[in-house]
C-alpha positions in Angstrom: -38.7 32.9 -48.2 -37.9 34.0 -44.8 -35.8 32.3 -42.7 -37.1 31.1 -39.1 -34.8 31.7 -36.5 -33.9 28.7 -34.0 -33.3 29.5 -30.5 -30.2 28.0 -29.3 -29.9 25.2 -27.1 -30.3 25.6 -23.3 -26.8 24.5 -22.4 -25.3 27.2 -24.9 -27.7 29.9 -23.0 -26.1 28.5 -19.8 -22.7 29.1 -20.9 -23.2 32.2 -23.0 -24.9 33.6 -19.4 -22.0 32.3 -16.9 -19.2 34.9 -16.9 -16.1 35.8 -14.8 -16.0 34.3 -11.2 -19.1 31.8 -12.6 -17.1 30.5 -15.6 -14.1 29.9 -13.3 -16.0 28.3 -10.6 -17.3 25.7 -13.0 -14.2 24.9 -15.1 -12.4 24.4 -12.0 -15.4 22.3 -10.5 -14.8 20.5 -14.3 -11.1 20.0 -13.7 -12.0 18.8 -9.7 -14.5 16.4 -10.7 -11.8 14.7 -13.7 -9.4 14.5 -10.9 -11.7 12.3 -8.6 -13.1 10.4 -11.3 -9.5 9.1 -11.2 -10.2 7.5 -7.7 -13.0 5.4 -8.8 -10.6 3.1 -11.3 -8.9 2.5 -7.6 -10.6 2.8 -4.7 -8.1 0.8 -2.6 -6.0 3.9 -2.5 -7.8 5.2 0.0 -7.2 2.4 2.3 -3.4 1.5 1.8 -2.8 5.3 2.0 -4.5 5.4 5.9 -2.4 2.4 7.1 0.3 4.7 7.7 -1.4 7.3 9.6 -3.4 4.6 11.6 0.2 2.9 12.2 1.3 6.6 14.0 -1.9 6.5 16.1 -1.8 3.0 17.0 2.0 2.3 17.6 3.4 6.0 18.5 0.3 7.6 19.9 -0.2 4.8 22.7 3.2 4.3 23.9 3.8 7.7 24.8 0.5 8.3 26.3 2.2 5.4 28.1 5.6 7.3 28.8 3.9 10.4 29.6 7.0 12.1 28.1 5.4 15.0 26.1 3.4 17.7 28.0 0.0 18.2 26.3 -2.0 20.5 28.8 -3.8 17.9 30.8 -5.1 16.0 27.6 -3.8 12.5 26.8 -1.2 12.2 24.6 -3.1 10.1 21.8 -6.2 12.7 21.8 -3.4 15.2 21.1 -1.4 13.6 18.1 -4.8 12.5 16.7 -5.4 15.8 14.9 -1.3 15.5 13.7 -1.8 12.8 12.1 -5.1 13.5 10.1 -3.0 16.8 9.0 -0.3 14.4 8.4 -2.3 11.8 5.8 -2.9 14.8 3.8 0.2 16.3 3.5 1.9 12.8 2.5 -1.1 12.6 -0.3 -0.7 16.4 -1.3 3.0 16.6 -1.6 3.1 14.0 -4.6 0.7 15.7 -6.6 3.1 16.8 -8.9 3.8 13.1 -10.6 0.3 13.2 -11.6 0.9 16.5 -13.6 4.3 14.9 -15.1 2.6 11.9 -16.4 -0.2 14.1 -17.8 2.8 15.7 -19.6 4.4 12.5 -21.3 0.8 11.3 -22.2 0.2 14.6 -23.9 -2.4 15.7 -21.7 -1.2 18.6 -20.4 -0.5 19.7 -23.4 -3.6 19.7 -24.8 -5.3 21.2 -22.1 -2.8 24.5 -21.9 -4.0 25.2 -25.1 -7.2 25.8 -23.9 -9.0 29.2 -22.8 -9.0 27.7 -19.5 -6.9 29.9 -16.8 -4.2 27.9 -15.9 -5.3 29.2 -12.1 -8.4 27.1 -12.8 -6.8 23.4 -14.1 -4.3 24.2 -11.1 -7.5 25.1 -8.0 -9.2 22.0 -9.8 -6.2 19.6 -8.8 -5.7 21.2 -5.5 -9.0 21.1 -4.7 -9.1 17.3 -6.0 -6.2 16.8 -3.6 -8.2 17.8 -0.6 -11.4 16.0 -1.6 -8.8 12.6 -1.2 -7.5 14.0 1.8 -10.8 14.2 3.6 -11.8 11.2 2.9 -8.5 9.5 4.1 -8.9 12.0 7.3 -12.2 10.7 7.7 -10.8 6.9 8.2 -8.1 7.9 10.5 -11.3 10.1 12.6 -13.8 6.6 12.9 -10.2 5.2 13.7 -9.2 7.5 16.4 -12.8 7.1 17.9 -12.6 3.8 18.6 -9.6 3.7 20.2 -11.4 6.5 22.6 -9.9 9.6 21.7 -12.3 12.2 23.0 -13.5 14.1 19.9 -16.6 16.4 19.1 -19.3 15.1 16.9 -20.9 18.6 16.8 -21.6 18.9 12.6 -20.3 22.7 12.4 -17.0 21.7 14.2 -16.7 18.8 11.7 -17.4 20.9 8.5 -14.9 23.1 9.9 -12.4 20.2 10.2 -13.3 19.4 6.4 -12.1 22.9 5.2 -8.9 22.9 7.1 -8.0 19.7 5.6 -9.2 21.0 2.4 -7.0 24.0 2.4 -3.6 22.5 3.8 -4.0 19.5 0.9 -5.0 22.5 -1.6 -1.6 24.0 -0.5 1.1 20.9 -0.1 -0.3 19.9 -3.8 -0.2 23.0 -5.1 3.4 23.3 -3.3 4.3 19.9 -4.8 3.0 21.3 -8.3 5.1 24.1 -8.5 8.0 21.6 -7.5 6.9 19.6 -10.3 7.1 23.0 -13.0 11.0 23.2 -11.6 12.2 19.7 -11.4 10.5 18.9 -14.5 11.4 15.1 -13.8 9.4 12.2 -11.8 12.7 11.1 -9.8 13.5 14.5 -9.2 10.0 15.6 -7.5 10.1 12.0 -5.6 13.5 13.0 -4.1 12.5 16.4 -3.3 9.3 15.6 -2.2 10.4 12.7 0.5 13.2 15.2 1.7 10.8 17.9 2.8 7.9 16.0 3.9 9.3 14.6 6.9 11.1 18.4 8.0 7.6 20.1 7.3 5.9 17.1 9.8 8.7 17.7 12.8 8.8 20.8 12.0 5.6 21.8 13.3 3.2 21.0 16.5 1.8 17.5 15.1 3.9 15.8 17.5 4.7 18.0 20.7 4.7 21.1 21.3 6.3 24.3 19.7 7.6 25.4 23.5 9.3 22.4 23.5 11.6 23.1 20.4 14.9 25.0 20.3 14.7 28.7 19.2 15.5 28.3 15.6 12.6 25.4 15.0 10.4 27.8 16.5 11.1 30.0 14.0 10.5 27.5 10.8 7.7 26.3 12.4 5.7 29.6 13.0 6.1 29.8 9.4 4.6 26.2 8.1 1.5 26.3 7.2 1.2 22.9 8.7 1.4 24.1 12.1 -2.0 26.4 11.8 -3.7 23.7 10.3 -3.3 21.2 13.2 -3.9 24.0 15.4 -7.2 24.6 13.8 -7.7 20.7 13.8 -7.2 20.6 17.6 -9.1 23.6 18.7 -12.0 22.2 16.1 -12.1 18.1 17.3 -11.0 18.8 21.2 -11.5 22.5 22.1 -8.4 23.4 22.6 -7.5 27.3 22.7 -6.4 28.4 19.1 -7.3 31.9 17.2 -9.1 30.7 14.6 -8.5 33.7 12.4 -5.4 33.3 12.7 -5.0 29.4 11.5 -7.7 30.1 8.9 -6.1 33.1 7.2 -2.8 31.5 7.4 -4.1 29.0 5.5 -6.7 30.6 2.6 -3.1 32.8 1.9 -1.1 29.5 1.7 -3.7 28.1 -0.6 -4.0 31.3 -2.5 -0.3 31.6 -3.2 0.4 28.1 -3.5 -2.2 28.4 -6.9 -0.6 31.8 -8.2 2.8 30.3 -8.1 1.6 26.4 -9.5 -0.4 28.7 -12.6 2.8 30.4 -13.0 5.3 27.2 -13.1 3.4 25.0 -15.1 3.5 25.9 -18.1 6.9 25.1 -17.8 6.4 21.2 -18.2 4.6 22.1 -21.5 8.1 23.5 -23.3 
């Protein structure tokens, strides 16, 4: 008696036919989408996390468009610490990443998933990318905030897409940054403590507040070099048109991302020993 032959389930085709860069793309589309599903058990993240930032624009932006003590080009000084600060709310939610990945270790997690075929790249580009999903939508509260106290932004939909990829790429980085912390501290206080003592030196440290003219030669220096600089760059020249090479702030950035995912994939298996 012959045996009839079955054909296999469409979802097996599906997988059997998605190789290389088409595998990745959807496990670290899985790994995103377990990330934000994360968000929904607390929505009220996203709000308590944009007092801050709203707190920089409200209190520090209009007193010294008051004081007129920072030259900005002719632009007020609010409209020009607007873009700062939405580059700001994602670096503070970025840099923390790492706890997440150190409580996935003491629940056993992360343990379970290293084991899998899964590039680590992928479970890494899947938080990063998780990261900037959050830090969009925060940037988009502090934007409708920044509005309506009259900052003078475009509403042009490319520009604004733009503006979601640059703040998808500098979160992708900081939490990808604050991951690899995570693979060397190997500890919760530890990354806490690292992580509040760089965050404030990467935010003065680069042109969210004033100027880089206005800094002394050596913070020049440091600042040409944080990745946070290009990315408010590219914020300004996308929200207010102000000049900014573009190629410049963008491949600065897709290399900071980039790198900040080699050296994550490389560190975390670290927290698994």
């Amino acid at each position: 008696m012959s045996e009839r032959l079955v054909e296999p389930p469409a979802v097996w085709a599906d997988r059997q036919g998605r190789t290389g860069p088409g595998l990745l793309a959807s496990r670290v589309g899985t790994f995103c989408l377990v990330e934000l599903q994360k968000l929904r058990h607390d929505r009220s993240e996203l709000v308590t996390r944009a007092i801050q930032p709203i707190l920089w624009l409200v209190i520090f932006g209009t007193t010294f468009t008051q004081i007129r003590a920072i030259p900005t080009g002719g632009i007020p000084y609010l409209d020009y610490l607007a873009p700062g600060v939405i580059a700001q709310s994602a670096l503070f939610i970025a840099i923390f990443y790492g706890i997440q990945i150190i409580w996935e270790r003491d629940a056993g997690v992360l343990t379970k998933l290293l084991v899998t075929p899964t590039p680590r790249s992928a479970l890494v580009a899947g938080k990063a990318f998780a990261a900037g999903v959050r830090s969009v939508a925060q940037a988009a509260i502090v934007v409708l905030v920044a509005a309506l106290m009259g900052v003078a932004m475009t509403w042009n939909p490319i520009r604004l897409l733009g503006v979601v990829v640059v703040v998808m790429l500098g979160a992708a980085f900081f939490s990808c940054l604050s991951l690899s912390i995570a693979g060397i501290a190997l500890k919760r206080d530890r990354l806490m403590g690292i992580g509040q003592a760089i965050t404030m030196p990467l935010f003065f440290a680069s042109n969210a507040l004033y100027p880089i003219e206005m800094m002394p030669g050596w913070l020049q220096v440091v600042s040409h070099v944080n990745p946070l600089t290009y990315e408010v760059s590219a914020l300004r020249g996308l929200l207010l048109g102000t000049p900014t090479s573009y190629w410049v702030d963008f491949g600065v950035l897709v290399g900071s991302a980039v790198t900040g995912i080699v050296c994550a994939a490389a560190l975390i298996g670290r927290l698994a020993r």
